[in-house]
DSSP file (Angstrom, degrees, kcal/mol; ACC not computed):
  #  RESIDUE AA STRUCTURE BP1 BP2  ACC     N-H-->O    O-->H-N    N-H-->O    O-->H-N    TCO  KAPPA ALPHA  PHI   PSI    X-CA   Y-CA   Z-CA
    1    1 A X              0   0    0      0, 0.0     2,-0.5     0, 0.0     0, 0.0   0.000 360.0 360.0 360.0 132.0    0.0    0.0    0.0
    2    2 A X        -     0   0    0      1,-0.1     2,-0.7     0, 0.0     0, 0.0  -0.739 360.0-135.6 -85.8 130.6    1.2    3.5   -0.9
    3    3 A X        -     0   0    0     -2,-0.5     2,-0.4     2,-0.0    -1,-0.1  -0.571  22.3-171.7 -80.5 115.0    1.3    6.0    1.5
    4    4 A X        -     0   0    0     -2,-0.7     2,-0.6     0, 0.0     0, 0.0  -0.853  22.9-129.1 -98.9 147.1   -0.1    9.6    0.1
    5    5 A X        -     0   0    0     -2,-0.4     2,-0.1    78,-0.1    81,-0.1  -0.908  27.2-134.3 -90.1 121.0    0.2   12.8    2.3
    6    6 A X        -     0   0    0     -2,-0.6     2,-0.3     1,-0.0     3,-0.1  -0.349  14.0-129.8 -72.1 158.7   -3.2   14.4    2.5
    7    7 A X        -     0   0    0      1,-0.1     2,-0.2    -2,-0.1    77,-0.1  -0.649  24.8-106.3-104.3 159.0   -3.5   18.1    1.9
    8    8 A X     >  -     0   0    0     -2,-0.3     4,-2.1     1,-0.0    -1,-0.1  -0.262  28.0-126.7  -5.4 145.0   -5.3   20.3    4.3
    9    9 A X  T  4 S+     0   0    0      2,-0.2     4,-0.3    -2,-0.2     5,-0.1   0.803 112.8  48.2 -95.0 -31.4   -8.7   21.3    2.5
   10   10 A X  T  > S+     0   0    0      2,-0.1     4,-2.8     3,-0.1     5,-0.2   0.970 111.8  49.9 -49.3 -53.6   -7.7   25.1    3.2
   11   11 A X  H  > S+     0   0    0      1,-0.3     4,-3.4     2,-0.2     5,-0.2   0.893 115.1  38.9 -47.6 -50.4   -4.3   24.5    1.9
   12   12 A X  H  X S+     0   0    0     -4,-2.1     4,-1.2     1,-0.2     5,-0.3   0.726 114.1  59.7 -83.7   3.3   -5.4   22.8   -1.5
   13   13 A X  H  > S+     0   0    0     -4,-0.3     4,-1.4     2,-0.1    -1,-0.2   0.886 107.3  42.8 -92.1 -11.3   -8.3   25.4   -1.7
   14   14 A X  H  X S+     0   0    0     -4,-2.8     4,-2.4     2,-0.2     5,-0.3   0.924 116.1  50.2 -89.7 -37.0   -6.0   28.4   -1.7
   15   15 A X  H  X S+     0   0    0     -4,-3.4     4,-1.6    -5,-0.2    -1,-0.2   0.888 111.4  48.3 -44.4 -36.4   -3.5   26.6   -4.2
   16   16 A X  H  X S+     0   0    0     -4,-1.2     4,-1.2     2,-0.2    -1,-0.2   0.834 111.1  47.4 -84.2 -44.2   -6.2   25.8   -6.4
   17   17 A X  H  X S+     0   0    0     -4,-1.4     4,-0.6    -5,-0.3    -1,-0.2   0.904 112.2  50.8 -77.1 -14.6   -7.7   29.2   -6.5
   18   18 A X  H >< S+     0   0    0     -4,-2.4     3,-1.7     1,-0.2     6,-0.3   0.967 107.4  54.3 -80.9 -24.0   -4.3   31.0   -7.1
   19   19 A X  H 3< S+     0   0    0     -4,-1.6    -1,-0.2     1,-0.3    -2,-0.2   0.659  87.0  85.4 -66.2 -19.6   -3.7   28.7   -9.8
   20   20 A X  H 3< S+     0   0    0     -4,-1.2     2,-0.5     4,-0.1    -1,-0.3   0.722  72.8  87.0 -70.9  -8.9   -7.0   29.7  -11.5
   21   21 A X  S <X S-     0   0    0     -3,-1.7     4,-1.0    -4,-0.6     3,-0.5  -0.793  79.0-140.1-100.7 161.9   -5.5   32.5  -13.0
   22   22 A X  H >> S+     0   0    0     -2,-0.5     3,-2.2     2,-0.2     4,-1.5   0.882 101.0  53.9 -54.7 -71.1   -3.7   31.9  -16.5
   23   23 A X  H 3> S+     0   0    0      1,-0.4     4,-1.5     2,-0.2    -1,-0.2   0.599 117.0  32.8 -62.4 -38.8   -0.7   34.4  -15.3
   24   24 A X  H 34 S+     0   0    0     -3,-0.5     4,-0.5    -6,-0.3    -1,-0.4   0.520 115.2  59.1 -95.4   8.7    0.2   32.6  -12.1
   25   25 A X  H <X S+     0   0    0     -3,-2.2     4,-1.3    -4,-1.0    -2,-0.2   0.701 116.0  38.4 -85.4 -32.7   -0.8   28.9  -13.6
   26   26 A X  H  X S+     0   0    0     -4,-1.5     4,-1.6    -5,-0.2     3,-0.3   0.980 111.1  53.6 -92.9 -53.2    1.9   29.5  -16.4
   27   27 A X  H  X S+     0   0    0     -4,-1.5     4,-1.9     1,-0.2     5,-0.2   0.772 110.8  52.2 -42.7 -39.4    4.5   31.4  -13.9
   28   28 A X  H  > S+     0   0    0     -4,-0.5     4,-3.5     2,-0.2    -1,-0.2   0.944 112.5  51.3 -82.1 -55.9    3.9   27.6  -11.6
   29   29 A X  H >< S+     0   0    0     -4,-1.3     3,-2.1    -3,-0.3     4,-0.3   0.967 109.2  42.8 -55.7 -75.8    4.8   25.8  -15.0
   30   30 A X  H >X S+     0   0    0     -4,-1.6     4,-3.9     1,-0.3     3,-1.4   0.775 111.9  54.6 -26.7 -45.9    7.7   27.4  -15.8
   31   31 A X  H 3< S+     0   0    0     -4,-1.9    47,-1.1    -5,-0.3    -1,-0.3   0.735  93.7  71.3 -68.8 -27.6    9.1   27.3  -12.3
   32   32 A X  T << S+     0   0    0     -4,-3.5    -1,-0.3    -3,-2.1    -2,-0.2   0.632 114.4  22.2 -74.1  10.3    8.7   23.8  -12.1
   33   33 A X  T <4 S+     0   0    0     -3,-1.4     2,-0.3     1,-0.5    -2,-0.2   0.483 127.3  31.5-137.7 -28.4   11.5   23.4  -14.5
   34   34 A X     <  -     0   0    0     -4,-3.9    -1,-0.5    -5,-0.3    44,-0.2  -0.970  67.7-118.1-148.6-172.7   13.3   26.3  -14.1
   35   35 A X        -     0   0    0     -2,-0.3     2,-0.4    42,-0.1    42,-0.3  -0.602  38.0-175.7 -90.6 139.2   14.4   29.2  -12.0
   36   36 A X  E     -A   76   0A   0     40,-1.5    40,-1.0    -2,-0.2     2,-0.4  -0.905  16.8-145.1-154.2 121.0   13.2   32.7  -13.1
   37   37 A X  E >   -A   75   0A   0     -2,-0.4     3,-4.1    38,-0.2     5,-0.4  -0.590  32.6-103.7 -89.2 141.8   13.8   36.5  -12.0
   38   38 A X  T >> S+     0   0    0     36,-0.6     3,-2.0    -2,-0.4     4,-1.1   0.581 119.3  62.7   0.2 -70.6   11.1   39.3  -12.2
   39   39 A X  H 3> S+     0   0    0      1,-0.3     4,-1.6     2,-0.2    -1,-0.3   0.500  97.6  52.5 -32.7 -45.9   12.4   40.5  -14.6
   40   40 A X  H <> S+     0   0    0     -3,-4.1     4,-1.1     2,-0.2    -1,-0.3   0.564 106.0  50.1 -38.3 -49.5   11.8   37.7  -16.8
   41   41 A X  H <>>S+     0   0    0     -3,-2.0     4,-0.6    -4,-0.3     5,-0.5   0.469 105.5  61.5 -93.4 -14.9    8.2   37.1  -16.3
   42   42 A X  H >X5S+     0   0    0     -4,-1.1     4,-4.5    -5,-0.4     3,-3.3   0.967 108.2  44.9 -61.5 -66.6    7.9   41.1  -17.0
   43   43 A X  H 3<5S+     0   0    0     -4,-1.6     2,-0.3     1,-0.2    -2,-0.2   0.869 121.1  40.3 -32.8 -84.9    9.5   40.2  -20.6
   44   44 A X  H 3<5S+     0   0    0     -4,-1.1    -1,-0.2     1,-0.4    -2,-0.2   0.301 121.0  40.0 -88.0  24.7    7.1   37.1  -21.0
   45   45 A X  H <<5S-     0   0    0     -3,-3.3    -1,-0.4    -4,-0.6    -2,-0.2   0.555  96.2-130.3-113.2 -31.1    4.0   38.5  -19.6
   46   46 A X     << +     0   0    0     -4,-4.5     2,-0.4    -5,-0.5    -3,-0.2   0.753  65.3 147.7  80.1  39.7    4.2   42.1  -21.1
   47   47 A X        -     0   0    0     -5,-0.4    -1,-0.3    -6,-0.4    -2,-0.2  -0.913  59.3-103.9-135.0-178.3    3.6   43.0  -17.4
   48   48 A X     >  -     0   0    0     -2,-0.4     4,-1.2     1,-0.1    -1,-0.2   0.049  34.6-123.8 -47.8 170.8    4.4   45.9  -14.9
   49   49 A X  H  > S+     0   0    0      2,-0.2     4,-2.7     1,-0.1     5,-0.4   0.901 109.9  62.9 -83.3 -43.4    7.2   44.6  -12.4
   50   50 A X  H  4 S+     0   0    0      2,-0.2    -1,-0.1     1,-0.2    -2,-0.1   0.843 110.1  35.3 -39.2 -31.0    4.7   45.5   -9.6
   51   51 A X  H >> S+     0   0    0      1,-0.2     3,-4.0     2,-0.2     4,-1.5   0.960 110.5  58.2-106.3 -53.4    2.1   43.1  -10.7
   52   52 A X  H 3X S+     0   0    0     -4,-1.2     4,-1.4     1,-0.4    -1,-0.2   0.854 114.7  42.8 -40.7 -43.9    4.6   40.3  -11.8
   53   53 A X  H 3< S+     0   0    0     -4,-2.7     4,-0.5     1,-0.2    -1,-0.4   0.410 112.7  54.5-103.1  12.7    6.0   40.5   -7.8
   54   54 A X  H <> S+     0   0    0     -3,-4.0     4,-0.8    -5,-0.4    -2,-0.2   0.711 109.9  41.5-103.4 -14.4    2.4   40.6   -6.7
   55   55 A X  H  X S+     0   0    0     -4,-1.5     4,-0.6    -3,-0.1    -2,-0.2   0.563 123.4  44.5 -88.7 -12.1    1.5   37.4   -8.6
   56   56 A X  H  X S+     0   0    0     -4,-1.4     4,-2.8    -5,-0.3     5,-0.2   0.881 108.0  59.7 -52.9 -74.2    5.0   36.3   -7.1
   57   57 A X  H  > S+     0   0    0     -4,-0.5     4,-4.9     2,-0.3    -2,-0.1   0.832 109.5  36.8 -23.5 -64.0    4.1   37.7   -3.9
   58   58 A X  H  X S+     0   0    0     -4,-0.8     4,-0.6     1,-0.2    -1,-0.2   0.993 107.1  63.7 -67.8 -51.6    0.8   35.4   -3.3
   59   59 A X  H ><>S+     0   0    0     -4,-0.6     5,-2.3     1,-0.3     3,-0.7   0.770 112.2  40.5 -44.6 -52.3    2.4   32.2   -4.8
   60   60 A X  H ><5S+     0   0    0     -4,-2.8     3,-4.7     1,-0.2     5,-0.4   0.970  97.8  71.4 -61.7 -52.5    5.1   32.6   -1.7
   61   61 A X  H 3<5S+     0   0    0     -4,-4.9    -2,-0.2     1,-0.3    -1,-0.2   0.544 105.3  39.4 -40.7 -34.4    2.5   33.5    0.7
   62   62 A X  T <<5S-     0   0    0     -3,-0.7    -1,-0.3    -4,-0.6    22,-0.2  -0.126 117.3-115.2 -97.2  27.5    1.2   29.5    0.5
   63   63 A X  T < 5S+     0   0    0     -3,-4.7    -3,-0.2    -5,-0.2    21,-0.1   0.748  82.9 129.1  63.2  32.6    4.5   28.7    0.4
   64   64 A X      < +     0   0    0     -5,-2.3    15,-1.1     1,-0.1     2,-0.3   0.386  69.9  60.6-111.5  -3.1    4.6   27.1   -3.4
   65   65 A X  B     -C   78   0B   0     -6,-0.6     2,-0.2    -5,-0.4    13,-0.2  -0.953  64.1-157.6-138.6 152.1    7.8   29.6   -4.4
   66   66 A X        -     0   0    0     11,-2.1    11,-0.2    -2,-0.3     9,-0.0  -0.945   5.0-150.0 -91.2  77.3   10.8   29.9   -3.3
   67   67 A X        -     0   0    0     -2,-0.2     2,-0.2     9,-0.1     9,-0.2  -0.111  11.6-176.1 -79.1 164.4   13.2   33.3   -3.6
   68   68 A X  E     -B   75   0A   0      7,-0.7     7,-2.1     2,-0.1     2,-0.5  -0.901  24.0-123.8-154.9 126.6   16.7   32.7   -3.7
   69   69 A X  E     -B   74   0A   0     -2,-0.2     2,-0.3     5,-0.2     5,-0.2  -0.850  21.5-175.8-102.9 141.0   19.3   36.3   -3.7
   70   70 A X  E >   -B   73   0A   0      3,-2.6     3,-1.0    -2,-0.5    -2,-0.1  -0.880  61.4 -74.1-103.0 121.3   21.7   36.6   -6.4
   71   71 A X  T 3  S-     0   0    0     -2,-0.3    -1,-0.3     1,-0.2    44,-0.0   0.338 117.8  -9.8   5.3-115.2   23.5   39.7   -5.6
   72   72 A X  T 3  S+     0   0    0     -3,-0.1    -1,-0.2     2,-0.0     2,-0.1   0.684 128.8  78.3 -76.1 -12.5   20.9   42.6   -6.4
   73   73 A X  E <   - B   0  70A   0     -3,-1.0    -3,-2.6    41,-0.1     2,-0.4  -0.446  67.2-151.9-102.5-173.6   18.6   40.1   -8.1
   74   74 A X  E     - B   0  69A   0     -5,-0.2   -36,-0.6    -2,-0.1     2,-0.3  -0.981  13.7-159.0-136.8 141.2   16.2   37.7   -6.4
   75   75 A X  E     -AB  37  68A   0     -7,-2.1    -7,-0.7    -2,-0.4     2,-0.4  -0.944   2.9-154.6-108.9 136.7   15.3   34.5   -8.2
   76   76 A X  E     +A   36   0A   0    -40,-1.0   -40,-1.5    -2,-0.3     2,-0.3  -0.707  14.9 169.0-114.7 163.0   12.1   32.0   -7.7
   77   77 A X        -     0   0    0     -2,-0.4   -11,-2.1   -42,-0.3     2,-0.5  -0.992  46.7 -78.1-165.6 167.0   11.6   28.7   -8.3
   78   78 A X  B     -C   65   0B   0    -47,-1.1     2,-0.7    -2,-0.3   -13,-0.2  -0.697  44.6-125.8 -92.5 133.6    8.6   26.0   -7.3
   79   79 A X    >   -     0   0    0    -15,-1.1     3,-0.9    -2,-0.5     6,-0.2  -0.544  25.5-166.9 -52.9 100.3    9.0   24.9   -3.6
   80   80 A X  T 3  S+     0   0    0     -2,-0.7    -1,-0.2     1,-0.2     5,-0.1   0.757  84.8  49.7 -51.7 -27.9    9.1   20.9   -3.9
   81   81 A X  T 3  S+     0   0    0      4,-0.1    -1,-0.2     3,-0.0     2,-0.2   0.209  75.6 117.4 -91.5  12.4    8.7   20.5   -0.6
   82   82 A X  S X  S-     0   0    0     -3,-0.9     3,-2.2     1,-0.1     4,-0.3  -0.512  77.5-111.5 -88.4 131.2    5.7   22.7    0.2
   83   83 A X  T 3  S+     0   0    0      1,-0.2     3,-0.4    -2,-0.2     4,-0.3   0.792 113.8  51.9 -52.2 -21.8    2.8   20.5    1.5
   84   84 A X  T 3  S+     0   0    0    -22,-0.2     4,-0.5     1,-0.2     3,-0.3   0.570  79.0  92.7-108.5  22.0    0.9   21.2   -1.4
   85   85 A X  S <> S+     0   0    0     -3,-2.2     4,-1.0     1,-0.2    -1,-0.2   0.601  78.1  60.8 -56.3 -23.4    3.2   20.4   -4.3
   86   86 A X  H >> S+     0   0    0     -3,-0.4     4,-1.4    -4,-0.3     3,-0.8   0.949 102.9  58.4 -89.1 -12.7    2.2   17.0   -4.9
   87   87 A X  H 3> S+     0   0    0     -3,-0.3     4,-1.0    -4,-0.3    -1,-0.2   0.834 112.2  30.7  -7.1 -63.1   -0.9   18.3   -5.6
   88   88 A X  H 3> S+     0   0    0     -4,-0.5     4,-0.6     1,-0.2    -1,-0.2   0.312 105.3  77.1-122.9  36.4   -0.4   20.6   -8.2
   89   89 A X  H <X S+     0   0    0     -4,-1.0     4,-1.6    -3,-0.8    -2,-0.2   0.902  98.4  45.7   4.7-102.1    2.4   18.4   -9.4
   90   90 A X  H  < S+     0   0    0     -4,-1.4     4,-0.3     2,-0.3    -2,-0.2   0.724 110.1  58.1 -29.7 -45.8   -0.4   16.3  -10.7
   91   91 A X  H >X S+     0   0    0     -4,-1.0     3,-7.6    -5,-0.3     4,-1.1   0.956 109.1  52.2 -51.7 -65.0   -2.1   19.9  -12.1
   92   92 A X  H >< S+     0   0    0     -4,-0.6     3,-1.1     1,-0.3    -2,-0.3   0.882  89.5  61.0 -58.3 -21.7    1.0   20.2  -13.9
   93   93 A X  T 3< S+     0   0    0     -4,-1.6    -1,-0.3     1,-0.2    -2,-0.2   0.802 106.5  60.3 -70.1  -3.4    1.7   17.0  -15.9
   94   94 A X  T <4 S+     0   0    0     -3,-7.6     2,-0.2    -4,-0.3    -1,-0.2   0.488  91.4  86.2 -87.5  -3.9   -1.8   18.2  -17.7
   95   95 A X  S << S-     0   0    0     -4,-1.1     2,-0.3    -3,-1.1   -69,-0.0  -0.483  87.5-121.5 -87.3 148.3   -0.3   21.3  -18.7
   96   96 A X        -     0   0    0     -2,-0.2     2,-0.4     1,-0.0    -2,-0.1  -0.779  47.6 -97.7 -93.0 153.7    1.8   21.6  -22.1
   97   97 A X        -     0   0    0     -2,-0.3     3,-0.4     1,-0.1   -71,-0.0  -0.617  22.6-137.8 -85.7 136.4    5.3   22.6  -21.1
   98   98 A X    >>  +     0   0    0     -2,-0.4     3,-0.9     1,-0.3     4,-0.8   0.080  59.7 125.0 -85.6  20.5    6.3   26.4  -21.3
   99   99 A X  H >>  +     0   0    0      1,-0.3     3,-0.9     2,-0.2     4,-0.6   0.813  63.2  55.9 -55.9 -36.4    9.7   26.0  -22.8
  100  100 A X  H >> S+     0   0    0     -3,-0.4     4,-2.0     1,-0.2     3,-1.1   0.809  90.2  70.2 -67.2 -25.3    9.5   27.9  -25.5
  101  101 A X  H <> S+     0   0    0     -3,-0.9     4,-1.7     1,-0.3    -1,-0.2   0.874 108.1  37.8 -48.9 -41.4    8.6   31.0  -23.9
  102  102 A X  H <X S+     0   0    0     -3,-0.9     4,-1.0    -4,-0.8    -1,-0.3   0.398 108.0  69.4-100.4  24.4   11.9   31.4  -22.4
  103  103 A X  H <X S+     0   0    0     -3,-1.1     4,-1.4    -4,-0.6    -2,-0.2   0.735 101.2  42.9 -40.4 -57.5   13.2   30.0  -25.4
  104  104 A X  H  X S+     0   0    0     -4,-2.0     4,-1.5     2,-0.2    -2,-0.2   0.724 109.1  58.4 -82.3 -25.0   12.3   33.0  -27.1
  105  105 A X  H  X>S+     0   0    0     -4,-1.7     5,-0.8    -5,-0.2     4,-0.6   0.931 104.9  53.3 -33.4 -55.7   13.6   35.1  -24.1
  106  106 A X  H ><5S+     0   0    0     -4,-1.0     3,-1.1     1,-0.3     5,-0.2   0.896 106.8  52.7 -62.7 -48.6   17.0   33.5  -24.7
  107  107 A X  H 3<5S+     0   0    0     -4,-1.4    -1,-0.3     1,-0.3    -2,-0.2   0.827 108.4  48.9 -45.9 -46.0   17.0   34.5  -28.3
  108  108 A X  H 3<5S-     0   0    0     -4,-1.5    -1,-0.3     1,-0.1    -2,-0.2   0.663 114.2-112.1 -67.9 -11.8   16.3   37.8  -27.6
  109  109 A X  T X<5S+     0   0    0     -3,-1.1     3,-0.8    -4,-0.6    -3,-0.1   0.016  91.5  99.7 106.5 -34.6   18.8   38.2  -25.1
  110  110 A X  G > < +     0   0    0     -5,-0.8     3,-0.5     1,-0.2    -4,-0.2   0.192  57.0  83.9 -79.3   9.5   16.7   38.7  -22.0
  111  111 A X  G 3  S+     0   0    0     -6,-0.3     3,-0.3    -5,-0.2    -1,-0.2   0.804 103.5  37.6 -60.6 -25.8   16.9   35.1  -20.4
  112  112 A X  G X  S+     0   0    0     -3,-0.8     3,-0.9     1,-0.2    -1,-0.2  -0.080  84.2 113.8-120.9  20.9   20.3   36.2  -18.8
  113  113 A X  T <  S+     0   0    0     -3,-0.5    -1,-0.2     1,-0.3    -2,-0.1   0.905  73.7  50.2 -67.9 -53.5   19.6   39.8  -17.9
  114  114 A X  T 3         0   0    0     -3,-0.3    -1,-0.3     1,-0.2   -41,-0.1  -0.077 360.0 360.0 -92.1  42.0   19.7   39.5  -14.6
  115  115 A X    <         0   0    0     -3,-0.9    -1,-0.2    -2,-0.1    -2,-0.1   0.322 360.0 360.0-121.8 360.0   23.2   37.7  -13.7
């Protein structure tokens, strides 16, 4: 018999609702494969830095990102160990993967801006 960790019902209902929007459900993908600064997601959303680190912002708050300082810059990635990753884990293998988006970053120059 496999042992599963059960979520909290709070826990998976505030993951699940931050993930209903498109901007932080693709930011979740990306981070699950790679590490990504503000800056970054400004470029591949086309949005202010204010709102990019307030959809950052919440995504920490349940503890599903992770900052990391680079010198000046601050980097995220998706917590793996946060009680409700395997959750949306599971979300994410349904997902198509968002490599090309920084793909086209790299090409442009802006994957590496901030290092």
């Amino acid at each position: 018999m496999r042992f599963e960790q059960l979520i909290e019902i709070d826990d998976a209902a505030a993951a699940i609702k931050l993930l209903g929007d498109k901007t932080r459900l693709t930011m979740v993908k990306i981070l699950d494969e790679n590490e990504c600064c503000v800056c970054e997601f400004v470029e591949l959303f086309e949005m202010s830095q204010p709102a990019i680190s307030q959809h950052l912002k919440k995504l920490k708050t349940i503890g599903l990102v992770n900052e990391t300082r680079k010198g000046q810059w601050i980097f995220y990635s998706l917590n793996k160990t946060s009680n409700v990753y395997p959750l949306i884990k599971s979300l994410l293998e349904h997902i198509p993967n968002q490599r090309n988006k920084l793909e086209d970053l790299m090409k442009k120059g802006l994957r590496i801006t901030c290092k």
